[in-house]
N, C-alpha and C positions, 0 to 999 in steps of 0.2 A: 748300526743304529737304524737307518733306512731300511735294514731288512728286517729289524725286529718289528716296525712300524707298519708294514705291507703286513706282517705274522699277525701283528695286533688287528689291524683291520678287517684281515680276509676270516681270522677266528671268532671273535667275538660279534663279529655281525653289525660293528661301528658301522661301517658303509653303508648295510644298509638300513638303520637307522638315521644316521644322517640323511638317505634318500628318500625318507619316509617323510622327518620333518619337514623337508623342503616342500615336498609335494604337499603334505599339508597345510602349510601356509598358502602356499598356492592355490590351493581349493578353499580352502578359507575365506580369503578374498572374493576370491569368485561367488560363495555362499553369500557373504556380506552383502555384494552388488546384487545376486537376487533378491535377497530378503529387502535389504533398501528399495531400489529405481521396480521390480515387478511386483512383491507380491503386499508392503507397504503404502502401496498406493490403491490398491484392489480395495485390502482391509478400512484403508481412510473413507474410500468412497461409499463402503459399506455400514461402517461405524457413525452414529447419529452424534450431532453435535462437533465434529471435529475434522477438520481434512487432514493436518497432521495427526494420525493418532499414537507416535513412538513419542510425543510433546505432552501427552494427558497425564496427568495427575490427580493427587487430591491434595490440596490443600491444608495443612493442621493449625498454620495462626497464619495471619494477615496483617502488614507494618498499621500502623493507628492512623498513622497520617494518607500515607499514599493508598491505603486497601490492597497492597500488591502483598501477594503472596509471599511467606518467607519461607517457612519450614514446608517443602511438599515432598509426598510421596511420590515420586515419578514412576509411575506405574508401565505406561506405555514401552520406556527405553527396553525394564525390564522383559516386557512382554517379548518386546524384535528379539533382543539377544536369547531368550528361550528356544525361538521358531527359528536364529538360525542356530543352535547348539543341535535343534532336533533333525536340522535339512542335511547339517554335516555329520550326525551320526549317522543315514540312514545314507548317504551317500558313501560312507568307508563303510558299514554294514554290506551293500550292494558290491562295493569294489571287492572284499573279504569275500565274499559269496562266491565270486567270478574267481578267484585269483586260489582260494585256499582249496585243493579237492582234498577231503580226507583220504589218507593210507587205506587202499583195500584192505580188510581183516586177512590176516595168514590163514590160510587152513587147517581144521583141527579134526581130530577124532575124539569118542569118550574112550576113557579107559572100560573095558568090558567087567573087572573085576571092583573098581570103586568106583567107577562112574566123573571121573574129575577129567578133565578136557585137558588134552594135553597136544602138541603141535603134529602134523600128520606122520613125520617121517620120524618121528620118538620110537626109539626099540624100547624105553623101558617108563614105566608112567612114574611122575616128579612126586606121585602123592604115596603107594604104596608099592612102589619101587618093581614093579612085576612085570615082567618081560611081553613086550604087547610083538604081535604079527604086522607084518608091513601093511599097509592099508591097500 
């Protein structure tokens, strides 16, 4: 059973899946804390009218008595949570960039007689079956 479970992990790629989620939680976090404490407070001081600006809203009614807002749009939260959804794609985009090299393409030749590309060391071409010379 233990050995089937090493089988299951090492083929299906569980592991490192698991070691994906981890890391991105972890960077996650780490997003969260930039966009909150650095770039949230930039945006406040630059934004008129508000020093928290993940707090702004619009208002749609107002209690009769007290004038305090009831139904609002909270527009602000949604704004944070976009700018960090967009720091943490652009940060697994750059990791993906660094991490992923594509496969060199194999080497191919044309077939001389239908012209379909076939791999270099083919003695015979996949399209019109014709016996090709070594390249």
């Amino acid at each position: 059973m233990l050995q089937e479970f090493k089988e299951f992990l090492l083929k299906t790629n569980a592991l490192a899946l698991a070691i994906g989620v981890i890391i991105g939680a972890a960077s996650g976090s780490v997003v969260k804390a930039i966009t909150t404490d650095l770039i949230a407070p930039i945006i406040g001081a630059l934004t008129p009218g508000t020093a928290d600006w993940k707090t702004a809203g619009f208002a749609l009614k107002h209690d009769a008595k007290t004038n305090a807002p009831t139904d609002v749009i909270a527009y602000g939260d949604f704004i944070n949570e976009v700018l960090s959804f967009i720091i943490i794609a652009f940060v697994v985009f750059i990791i993906a960039k660094i991490l992923i090299k594509p496969d060199p393409a194999a080497p191919t030749k044309d077939c001389p007689f239908c012209k379909e590309t076939v791999p270099i060391d083919a003695t015979r071409c996949k399209a019109c079956t014709s016996e090709l010379t070594a390249a």
